[in-house]
LOPA-823047 format. One record per atom (N, C-alpha, C): x, y, z; atom name; residue number from 1. Coordinates in steps of 0.1 Angstrom, whole numbers, plus 5000, padded with zeros to 4 digits. Each point is the difference from the previous one (the first is absolute). Layout:
REM residues N
+------+------+------+------+-----+
!   px !   py !   pz ! site ! pos !
+------+------+------+------+-----+
!    X !    Y !    Z !   CA ! NUM !
...
+------+------+------+------+-----+
***
This chain:
REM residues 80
+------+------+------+------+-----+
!   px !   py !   pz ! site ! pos !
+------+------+------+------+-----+
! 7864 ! 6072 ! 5577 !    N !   1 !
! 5014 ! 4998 ! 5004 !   CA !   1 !
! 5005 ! 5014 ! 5005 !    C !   1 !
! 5005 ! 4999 ! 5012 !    N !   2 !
! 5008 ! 5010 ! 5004 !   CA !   2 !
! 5009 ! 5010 ! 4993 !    C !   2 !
! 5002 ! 5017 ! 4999 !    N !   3 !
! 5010 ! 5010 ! 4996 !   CA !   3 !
! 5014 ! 4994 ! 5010 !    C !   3 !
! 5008 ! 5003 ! 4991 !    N !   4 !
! 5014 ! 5004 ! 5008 !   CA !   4 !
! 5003 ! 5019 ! 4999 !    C !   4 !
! 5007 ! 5002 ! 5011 !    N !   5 !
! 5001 ! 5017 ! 4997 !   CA !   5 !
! 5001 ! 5006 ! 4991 !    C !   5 !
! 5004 ! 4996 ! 4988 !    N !   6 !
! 4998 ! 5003 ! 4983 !   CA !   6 !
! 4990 ! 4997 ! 4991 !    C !   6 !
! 4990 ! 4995 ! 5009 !    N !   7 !
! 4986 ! 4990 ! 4993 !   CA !   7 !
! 4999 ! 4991 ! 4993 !    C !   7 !
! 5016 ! 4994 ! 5001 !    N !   8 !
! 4997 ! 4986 ! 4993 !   CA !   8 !
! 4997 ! 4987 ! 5008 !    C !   8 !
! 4996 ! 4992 ! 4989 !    N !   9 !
! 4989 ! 4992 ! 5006 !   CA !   9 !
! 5009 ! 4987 ! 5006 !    C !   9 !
! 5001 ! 4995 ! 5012 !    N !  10 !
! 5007 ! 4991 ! 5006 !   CA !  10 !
! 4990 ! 4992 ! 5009 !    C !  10 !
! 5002 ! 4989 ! 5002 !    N !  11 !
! 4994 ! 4991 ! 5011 !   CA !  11 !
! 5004 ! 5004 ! 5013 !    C !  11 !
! 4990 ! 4996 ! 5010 !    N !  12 !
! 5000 ! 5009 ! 5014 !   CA !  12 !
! 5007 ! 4989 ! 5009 !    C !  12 !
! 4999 ! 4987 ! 5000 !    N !  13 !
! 5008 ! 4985 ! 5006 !   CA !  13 !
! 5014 ! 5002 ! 4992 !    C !  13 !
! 5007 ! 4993 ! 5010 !    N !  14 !
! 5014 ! 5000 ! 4997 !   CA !  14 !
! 5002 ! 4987 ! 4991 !    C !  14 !
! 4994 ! 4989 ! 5000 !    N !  15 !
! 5000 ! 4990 ! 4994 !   CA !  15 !
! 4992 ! 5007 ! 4983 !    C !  15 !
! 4995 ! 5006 ! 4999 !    N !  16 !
! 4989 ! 5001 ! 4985 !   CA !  16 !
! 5009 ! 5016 ! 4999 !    C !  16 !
! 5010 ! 5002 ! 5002 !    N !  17 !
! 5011 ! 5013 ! 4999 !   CA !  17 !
! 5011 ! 4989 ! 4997 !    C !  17 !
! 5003 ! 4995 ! 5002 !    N !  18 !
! 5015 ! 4992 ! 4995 !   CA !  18 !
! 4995 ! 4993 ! 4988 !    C !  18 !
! 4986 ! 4992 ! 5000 !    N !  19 !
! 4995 ! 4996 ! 4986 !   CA !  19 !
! 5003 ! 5006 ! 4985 !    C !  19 !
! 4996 ! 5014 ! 5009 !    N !  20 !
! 5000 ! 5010 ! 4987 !   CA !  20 !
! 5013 ! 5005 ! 4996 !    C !  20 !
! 5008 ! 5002 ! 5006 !    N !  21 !
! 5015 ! 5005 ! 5000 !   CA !  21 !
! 5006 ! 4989 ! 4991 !    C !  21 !
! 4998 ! 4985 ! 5008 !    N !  22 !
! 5006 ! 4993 ! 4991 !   CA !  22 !
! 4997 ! 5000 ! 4985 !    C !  22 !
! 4987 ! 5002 ! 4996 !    N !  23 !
! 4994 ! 5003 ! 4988 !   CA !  23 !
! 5005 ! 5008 ! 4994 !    C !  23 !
! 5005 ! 5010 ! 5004 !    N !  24 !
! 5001 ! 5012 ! 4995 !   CA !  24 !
! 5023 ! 4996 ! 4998 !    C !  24 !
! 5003 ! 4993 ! 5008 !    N !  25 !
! 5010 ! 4998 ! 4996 !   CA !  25 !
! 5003 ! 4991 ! 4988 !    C !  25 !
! 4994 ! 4987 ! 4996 !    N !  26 !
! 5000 ! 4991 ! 4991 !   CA !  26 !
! 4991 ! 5006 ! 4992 !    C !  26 !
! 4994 ! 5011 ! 4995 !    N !  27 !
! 4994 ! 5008 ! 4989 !   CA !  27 !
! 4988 ! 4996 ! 4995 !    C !  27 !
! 4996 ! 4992 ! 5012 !    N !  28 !
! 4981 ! 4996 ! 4997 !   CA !  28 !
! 4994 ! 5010 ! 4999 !    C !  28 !
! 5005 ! 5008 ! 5009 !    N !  29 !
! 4986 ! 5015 ! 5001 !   CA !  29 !
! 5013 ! 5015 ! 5001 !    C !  29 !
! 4994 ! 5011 ! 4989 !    N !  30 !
! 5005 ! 5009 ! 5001 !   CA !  30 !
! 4998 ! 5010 ! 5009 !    C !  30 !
! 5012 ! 5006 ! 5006 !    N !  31 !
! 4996 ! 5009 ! 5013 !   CA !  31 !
! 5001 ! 5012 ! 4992 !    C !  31 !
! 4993 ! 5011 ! 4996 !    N !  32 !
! 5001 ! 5012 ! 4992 !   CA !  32 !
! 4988 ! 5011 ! 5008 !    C !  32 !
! 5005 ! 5013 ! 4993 !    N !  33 !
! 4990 ! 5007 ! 5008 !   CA !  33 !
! 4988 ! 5006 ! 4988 !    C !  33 !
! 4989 ! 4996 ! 5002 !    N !  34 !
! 4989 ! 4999 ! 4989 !   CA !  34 !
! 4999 ! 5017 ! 4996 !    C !  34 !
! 4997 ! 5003 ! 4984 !    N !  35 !
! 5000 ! 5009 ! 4992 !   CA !  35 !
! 4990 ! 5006 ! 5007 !    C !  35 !
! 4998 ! 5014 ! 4993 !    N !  36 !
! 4990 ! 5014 ! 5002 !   CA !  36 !
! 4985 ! 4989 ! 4997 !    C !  36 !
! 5003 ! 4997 ! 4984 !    N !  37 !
! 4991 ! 4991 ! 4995 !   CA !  37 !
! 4996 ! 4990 ! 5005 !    C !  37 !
! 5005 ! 4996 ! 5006 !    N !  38 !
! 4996 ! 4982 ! 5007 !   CA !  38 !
! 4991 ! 5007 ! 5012 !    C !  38 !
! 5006 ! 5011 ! 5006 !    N !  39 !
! 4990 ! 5002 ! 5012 !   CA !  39 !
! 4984 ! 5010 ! 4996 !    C !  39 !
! 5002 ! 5000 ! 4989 !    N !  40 !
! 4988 ! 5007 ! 4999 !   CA !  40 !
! 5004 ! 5014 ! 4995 !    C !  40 !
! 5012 ! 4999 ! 5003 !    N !  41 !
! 4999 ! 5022 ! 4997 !   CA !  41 !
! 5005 ! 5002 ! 4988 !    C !  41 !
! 4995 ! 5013 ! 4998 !    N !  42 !
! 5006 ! 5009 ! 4989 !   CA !  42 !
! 5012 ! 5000 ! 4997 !    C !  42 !
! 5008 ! 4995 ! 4987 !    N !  43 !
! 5017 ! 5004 ! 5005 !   CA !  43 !
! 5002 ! 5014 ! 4994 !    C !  43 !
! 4992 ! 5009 ! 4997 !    N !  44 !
! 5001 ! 5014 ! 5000 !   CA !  44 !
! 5007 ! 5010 ! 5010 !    C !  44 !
! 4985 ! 4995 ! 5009 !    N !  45 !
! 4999 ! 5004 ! 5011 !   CA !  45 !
! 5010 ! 4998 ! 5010 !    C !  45 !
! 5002 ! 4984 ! 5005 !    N !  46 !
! 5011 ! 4995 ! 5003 !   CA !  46 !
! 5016 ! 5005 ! 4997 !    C !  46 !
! 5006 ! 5007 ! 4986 !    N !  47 !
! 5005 ! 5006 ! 4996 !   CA !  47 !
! 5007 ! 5015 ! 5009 !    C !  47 !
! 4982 ! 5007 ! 4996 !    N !  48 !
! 4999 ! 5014 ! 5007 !   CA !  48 !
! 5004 ! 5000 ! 5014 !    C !  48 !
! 4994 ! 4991 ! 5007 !    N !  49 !
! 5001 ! 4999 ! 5013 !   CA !  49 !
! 5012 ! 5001 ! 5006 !    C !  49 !
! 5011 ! 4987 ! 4996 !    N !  50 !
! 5012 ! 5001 ! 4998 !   CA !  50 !
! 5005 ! 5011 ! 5002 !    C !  50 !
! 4999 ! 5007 ! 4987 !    N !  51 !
! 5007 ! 5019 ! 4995 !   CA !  51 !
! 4996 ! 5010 ! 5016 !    C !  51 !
! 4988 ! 4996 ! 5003 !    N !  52 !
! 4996 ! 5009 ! 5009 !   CA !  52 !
! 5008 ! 5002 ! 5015 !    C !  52 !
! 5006 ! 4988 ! 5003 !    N !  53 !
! 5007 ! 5004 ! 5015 !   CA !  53 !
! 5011 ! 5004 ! 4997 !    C !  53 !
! 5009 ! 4997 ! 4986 !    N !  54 !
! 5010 ! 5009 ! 4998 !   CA !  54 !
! 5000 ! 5018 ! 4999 !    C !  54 !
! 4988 ! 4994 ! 4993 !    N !  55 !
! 4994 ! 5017 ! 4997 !   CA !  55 !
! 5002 ! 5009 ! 5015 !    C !  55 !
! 4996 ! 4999 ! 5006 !    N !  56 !
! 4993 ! 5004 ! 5010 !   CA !  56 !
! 5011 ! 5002 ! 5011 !    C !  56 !
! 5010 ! 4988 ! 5000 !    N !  57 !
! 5012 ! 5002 ! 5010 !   CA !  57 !
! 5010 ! 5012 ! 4993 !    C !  57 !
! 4998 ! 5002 ! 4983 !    N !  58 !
! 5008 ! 5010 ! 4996 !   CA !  58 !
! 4996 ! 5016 ! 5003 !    C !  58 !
! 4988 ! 4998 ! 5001 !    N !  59 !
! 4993 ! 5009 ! 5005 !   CA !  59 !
! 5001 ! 5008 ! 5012 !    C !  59 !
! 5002 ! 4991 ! 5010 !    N !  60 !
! 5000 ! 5003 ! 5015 !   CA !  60 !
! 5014 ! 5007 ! 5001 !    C !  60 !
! 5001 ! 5009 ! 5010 !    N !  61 !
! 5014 ! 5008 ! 5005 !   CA !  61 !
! 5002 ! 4993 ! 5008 !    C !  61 !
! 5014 ! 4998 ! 5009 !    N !  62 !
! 5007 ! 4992 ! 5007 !   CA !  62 !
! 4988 ! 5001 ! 5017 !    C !  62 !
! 4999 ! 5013 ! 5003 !    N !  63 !
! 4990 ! 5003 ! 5009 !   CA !  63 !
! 4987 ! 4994 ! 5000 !    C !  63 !
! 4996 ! 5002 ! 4986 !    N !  64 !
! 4985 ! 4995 ! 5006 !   CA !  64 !
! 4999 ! 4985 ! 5001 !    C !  64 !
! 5012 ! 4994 ! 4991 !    N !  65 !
! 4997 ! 4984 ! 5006 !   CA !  65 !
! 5004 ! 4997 ! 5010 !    C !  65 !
! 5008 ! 5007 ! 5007 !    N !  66 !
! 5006 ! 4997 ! 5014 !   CA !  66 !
! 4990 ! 4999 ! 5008 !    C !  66 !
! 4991 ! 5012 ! 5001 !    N !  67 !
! 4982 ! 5009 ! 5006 !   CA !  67 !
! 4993 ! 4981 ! 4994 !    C !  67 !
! 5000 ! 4999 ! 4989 !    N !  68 !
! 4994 ! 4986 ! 4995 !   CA !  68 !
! 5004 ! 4988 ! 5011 !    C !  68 !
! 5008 ! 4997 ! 5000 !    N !  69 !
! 5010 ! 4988 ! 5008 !   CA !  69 !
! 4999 ! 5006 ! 5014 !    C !  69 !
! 5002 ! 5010 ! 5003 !    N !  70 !
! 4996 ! 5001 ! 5020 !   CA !  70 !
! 4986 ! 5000 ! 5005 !    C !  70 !
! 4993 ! 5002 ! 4990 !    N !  71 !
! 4982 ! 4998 ! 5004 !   CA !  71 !
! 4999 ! 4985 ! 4999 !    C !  71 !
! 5007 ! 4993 ! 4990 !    N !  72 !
! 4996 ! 4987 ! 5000 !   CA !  72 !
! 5003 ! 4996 ! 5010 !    C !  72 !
! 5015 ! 5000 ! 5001 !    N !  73 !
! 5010 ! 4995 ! 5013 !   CA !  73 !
! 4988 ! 4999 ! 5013 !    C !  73 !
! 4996 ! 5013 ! 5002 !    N !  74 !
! 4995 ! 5000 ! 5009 !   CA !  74 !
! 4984 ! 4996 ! 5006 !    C !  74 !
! 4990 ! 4996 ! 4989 !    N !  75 !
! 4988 ! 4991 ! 4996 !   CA !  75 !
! 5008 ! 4991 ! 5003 !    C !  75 !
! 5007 ! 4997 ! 4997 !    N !  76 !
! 5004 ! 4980 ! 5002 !   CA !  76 !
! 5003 ! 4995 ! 5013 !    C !  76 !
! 5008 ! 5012 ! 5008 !    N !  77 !
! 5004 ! 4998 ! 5015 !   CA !  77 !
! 4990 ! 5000 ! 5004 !    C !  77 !
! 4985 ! 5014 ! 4998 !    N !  78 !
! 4989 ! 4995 ! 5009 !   CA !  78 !
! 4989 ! 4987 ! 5000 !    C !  78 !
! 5006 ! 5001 ! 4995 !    N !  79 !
! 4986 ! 4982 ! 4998 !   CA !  79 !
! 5010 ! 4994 ! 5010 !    C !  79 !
! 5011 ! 4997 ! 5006 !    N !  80 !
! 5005 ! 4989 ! 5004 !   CA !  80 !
! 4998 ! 5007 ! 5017 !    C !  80 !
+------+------+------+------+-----+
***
């Protein structure tokens, strides 16, 4: 079954997409976003991970994430 931009799992027909919606309205099927555990991972790790991009933005000076964000900015314009 097809990702939606968030990776959840949705039908790719518009007919077998309103199926499920309506399911998911009348509480046949729960729409949730599956645990650390359900996917296989560590929820340690999972945890850490988390901590880490905070970590790391507290870390950065106003400059160097700017230097961060204009290199990206500008990889992204070149591919197009």
């Amino acid at each position: 079954m097809p990702r939606g931009p968030k990776g959840e799992k949705r039908p790719a027909d518009v007919i077998g997409n309103a199926v499920h919606v309506m399911r998911i309205a009348t509480g046949e099927v729960e729409e949730r976003e599956p645990t650390p555990e359900e996917q296989g991972k560590d929820s340690a790790a999972a945890a850490l991970g988390r901590k880490g991009g905070a970590a790391r933005a507290r870390s950065l000076s106003a400059k160097k994430r700017s230097e961060i964000a204009r290199k990206a900015a500008s990889t992204r314009w070149k591919r197009n």
